[in-house]
N, C-alpha and C positions, 0 to 999 in steps of 0.2 A: 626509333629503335627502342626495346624494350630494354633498359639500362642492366637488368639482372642475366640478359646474354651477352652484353660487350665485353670485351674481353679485356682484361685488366692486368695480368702480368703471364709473360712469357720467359722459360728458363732452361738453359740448357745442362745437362749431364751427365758424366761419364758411366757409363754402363758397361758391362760384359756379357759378349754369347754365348751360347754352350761350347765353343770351342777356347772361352778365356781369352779372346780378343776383344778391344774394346771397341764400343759400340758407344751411338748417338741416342741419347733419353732426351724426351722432351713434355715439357709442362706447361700446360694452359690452364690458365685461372682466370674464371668470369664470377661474377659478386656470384652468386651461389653455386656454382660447378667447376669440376675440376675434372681434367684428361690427361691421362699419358700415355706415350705410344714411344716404344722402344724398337730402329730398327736392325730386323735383321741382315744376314749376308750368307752369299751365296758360295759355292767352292767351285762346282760348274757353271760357270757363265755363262752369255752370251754376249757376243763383241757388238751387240747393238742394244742391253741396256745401259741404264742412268750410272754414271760414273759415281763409284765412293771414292769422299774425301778421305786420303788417309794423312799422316803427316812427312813418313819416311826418317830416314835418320835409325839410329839403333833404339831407343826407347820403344818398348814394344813388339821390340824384330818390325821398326818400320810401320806397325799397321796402328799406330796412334791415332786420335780423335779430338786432338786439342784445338788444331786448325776450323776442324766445322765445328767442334765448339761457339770459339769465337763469333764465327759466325753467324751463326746461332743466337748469338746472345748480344753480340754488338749490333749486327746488319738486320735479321729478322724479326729480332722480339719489339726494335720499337714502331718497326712498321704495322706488326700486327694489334699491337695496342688501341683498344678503340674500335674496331673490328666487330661489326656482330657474328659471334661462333656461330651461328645458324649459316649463316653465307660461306660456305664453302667451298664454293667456286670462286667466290670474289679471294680470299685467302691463299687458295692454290692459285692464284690467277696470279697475284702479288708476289707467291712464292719463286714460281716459273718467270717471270719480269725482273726478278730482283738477278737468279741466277744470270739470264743472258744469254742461255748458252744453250744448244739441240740436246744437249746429254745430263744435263744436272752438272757438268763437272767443275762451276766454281762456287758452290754451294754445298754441290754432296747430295747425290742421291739418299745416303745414309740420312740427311741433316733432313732434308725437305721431307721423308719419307717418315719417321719420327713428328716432326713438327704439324703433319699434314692429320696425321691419324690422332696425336692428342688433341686438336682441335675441333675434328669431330664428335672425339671422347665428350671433352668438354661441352659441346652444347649439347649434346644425351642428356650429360648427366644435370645440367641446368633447367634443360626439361621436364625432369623428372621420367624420364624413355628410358627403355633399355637398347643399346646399340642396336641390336639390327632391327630394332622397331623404328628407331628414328632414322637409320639408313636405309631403310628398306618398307615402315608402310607398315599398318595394319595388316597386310596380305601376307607377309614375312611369314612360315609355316613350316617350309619344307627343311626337315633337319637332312643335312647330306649324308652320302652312304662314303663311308669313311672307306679308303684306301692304303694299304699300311703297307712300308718297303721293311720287310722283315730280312730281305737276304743283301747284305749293303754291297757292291762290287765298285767298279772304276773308279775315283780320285776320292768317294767313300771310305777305303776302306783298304786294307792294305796286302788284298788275296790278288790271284790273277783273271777277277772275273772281268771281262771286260764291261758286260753290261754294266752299270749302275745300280740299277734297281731292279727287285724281282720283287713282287708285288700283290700282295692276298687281299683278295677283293669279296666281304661277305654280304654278298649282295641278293645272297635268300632269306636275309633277315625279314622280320615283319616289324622292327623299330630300331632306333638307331642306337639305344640300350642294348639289347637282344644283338645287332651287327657287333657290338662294341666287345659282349661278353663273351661270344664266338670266337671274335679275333682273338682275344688274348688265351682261348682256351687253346688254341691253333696254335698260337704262337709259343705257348710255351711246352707243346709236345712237340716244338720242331726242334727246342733246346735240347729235348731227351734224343730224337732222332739224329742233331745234328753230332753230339758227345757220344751218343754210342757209334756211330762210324768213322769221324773224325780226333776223337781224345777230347778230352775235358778242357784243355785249352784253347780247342775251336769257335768256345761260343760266349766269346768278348763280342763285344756290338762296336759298331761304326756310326759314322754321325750323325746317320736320321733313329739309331737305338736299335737299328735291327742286327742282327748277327753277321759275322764276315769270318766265314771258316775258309781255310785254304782247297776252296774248291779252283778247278780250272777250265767248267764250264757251264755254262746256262743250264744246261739240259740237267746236269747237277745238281743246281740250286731247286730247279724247276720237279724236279725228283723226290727231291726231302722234304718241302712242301707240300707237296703231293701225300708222301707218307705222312706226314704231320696232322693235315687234314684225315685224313683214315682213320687213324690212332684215336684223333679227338673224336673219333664218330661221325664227322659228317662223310659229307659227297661233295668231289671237284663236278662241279659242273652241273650242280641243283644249288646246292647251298654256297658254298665258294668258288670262285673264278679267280685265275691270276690275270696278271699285269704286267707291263713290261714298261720301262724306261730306258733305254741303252746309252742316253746322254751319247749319241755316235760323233757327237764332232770330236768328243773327246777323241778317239782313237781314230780320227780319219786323216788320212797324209794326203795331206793340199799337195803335194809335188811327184806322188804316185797315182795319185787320182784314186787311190783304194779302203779300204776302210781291213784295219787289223783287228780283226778277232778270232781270239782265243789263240793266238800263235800264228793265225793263216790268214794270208791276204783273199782280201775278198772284193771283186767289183760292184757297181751299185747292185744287178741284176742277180748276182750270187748270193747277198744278203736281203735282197727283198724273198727271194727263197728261201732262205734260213729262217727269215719271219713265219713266212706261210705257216712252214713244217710245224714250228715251234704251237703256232694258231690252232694248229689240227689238234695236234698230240696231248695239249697242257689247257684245254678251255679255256684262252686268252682272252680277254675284252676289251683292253685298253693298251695303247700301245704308243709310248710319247716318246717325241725327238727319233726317230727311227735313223733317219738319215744329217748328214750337213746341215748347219743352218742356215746356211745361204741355195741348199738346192730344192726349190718349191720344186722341179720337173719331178724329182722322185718322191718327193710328199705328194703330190698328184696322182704319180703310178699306185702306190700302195694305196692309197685312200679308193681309188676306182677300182681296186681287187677286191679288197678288205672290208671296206664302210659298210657293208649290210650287216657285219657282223663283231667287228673291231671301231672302238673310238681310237680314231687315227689323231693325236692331241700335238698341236704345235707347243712348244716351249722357247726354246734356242730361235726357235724359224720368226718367233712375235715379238717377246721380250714384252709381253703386257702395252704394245706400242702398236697406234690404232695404224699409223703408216705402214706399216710391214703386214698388220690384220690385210687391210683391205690387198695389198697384193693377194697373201694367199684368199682372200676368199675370189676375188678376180680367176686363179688361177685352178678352185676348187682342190689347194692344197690339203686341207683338212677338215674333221667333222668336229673338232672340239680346240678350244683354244686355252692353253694355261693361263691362271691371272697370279700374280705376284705382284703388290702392289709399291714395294721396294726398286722392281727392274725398270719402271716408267717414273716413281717419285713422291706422285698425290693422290690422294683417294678421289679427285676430281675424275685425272684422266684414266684413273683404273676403273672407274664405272662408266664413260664413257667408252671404253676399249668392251666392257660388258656388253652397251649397250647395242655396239658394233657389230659385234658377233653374234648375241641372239639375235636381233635381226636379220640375217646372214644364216640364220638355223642350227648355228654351231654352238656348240656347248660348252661355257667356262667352269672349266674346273680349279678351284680355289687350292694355292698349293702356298705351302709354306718354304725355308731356305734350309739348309744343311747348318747353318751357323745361324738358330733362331734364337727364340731369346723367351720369356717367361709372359713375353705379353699375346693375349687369346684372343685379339683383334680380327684374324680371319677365322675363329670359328663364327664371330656376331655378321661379319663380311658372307662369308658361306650364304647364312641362311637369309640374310636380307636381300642378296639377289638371284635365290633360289637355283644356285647353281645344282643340288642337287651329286653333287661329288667332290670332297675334303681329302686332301691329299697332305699329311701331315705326321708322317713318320711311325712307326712299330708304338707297341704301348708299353713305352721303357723312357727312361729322359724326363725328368720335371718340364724340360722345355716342347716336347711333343705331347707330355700326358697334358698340360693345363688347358688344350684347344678341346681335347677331347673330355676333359672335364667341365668345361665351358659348355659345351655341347650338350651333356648331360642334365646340365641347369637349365638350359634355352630349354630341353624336352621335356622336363620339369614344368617349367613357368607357361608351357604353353599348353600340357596337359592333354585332354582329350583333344585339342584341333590340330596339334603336332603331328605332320603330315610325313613318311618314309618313304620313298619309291622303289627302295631296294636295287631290280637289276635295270627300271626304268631308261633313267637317265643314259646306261650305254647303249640306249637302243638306237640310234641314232644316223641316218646320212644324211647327205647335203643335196 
């Protein structure tokens, strides 16, 4: 072992996310390199990823971090000691062994999920690499075409949209500078559109930094984006395309078997129509969590109407967990699979979950949490496995702009071979 990669001290610390909850930091130190990776958290779950530790109790309203602390600091740091930070899988391998458990939950997703990414930091940076060169390979090129939830709805955000997320997709860029500088022109004539029909107190943001005015339906949101887009001088559906995320388990009732939106019950078959319409009317191209996350049958229906035209993107249905992948791709549930490398734990099994699904021909889109944090980990992730689409919140929030600043420098350092694909990447079926 090359003594200036072993890894020599491990440390754990409390940290906070954008929403002021605390959070798990972690620190890898090898004789010349140093990583840290701070994880984030999610508001919209799914009941099948990696459990966070929290501590409970009133400190914190309950969501404390002292317990994986500990952990952290008694249990993992001196097993990792000694360690070559190159071996990554040997470390996640140790991490996942030490937990015990299908879910992360006596360890802490949070904990593992942190400890996992500063230890990759840390042999980068011993290398003298820049992250996604050393996770990803001299090939590492394709800067992703960013995707920004500018209109925040469901457990976002405190209007009656139900959707989640409403989604400006500027995917007629010819660089991901040029997408970056579009977005923000867009985004901020949607603040003038959304104040002059709403009132000036409509256009506070929600927690991916996009806007959350008291609208009360998609078609709404879907509306003043639209006009927003105009205003700035482009064209829906040359230069910018929407997006959709409706996070629908959120609003789905296990015991009516229906799914409420906007005020109206709706059955699977009723809201796979409301998709359509919506597909036709608003140049839609992306379209995640559509349905339950347990019901692959209707991620299958919509994907066999749609997929010539729509990335039909699991989230809720995977949980960045290769076991629930291969059902859907068995099932031809989806053409694209969300990665978060928080909901499975280590950057081990988040790249193996990558490496699952491109295979499989589906397309991981790199997405960040609603309660992120200041560390740019998935923009260097992004481009080292060429996912080719960054999903990382409006361009407002220190903790959504640093990926996208990150981003910026990768297109920088990589200069003339820094490769864009624009609307490429959703072209996409299975």
């Amino acid at each position: 072992m090359d003594e200036d990669f072993k890894i020599k001290q491990v440390k754990g610390l409390l940290a906070l996310d954008s929403r002021g909850n605390p959070t798990v930091k972690a620190i890898v130190k090898t004789e010349r390199g140093i990583g840290v990776g701070i994880s984030p958290s999610g508001a919209s779950k799914s009941s099948k990823e990696a459990v966070e530790l929290r501590d409970g109790g009133k400190k914190w309203n309950g969501m404390g971090t002292s317990i994986a602390l500990s952990k952290l600091n008694e249990v993992i740091a001196p097993r990792l000691v000694g360690i070559d930070s190159r071996k990554q899988a040997e470390a996640d391998i140790l991490l996942v062994a030490l937990d015990g458990t299908s879910n992360k939950s006596s360890l802490g997703g949070n904990t593992t999920t942190a400890v996992s990414i500063a230890t990759s930091k840390a042999a980068a940076s011993t290398a003298g690499l820049e992250l996604f060169e050393y996770l990803g390979g001299v090939g590492s090129k394709v800067l992703p075409t960013p995707i920004l939830n500018v209109i925040n709805g469901g457990v976002h955000a405190g209007n009656n949209l139900s959707f989640q997320e409403h989604i400006l997709i500027p995917a007629g860029a010819g660089s991901f500078s040029e997408a970056i500088r579009m977005a923000v022109e867009v985004y901020k004539n949607l603040k003038e559109v959304i104040k002059e029909k709403y009132g000036k107190n409509s256009v506070n943001v929600g927690d991916e930094g996009g806007y959350a005015p008291p609208m009360n339906s998609s078609r709404e949101a879907f509306e003043a984006i639209s006009a927003a887009i105009k205003k700035a001088g482009y064209s829906l559906g040359s230069e910018f395309f929407i997006g959709i995320d409706p996070a629908a388990s959120e609003f789905y009732d296990k015991e009516k078997r229906k799914y409420i939106v906007e005020g109206k019950e709706m059955a699977t078959a009723d809201l796979l129509e409301y998709y359509k319409e919506l597909v036709d009317e608003f140049s839609i191209i992306y379209l995640e969590d559509p349905f339950d996350e347990d019901d692959f049958e209707a991620f299958k229906e919509i994907t066999k109407e749609l997929s010539k035209k729509v990335l039909i993107v699991g989230d809720d249905l995977y949980a960045t967990n290769v076991t629930y992948l291969r059902q859907g791709i068995e099932a031809r549930a989806t053409n694209a699979a969300l990665v978060k490398v928080n909901q499975v734990g280590t950057v081990t099994e988040t790249l193996n979950y990558v490496r699952v699904a491109k295979e499989a021909g589906m397309r991981p889109v790199v997405s960040h949490r609603s309660g992120d944090t200041e560390d740019p980990f998935i923009a260097d992730l992004a481009v080292a496995i060429g996912s080719g689409i960054i999903k990382t919140g409006a361009p407002a929030r220190s903790e959504r702009v640093s990926k996208y600043n990150r981003l910026l420098e990768i297109e920088s350092l990589l200069g003339p071979s820094a490769m864009f694909l624009g609307k490429e990447p959703f072209l996409r079926s299975m």
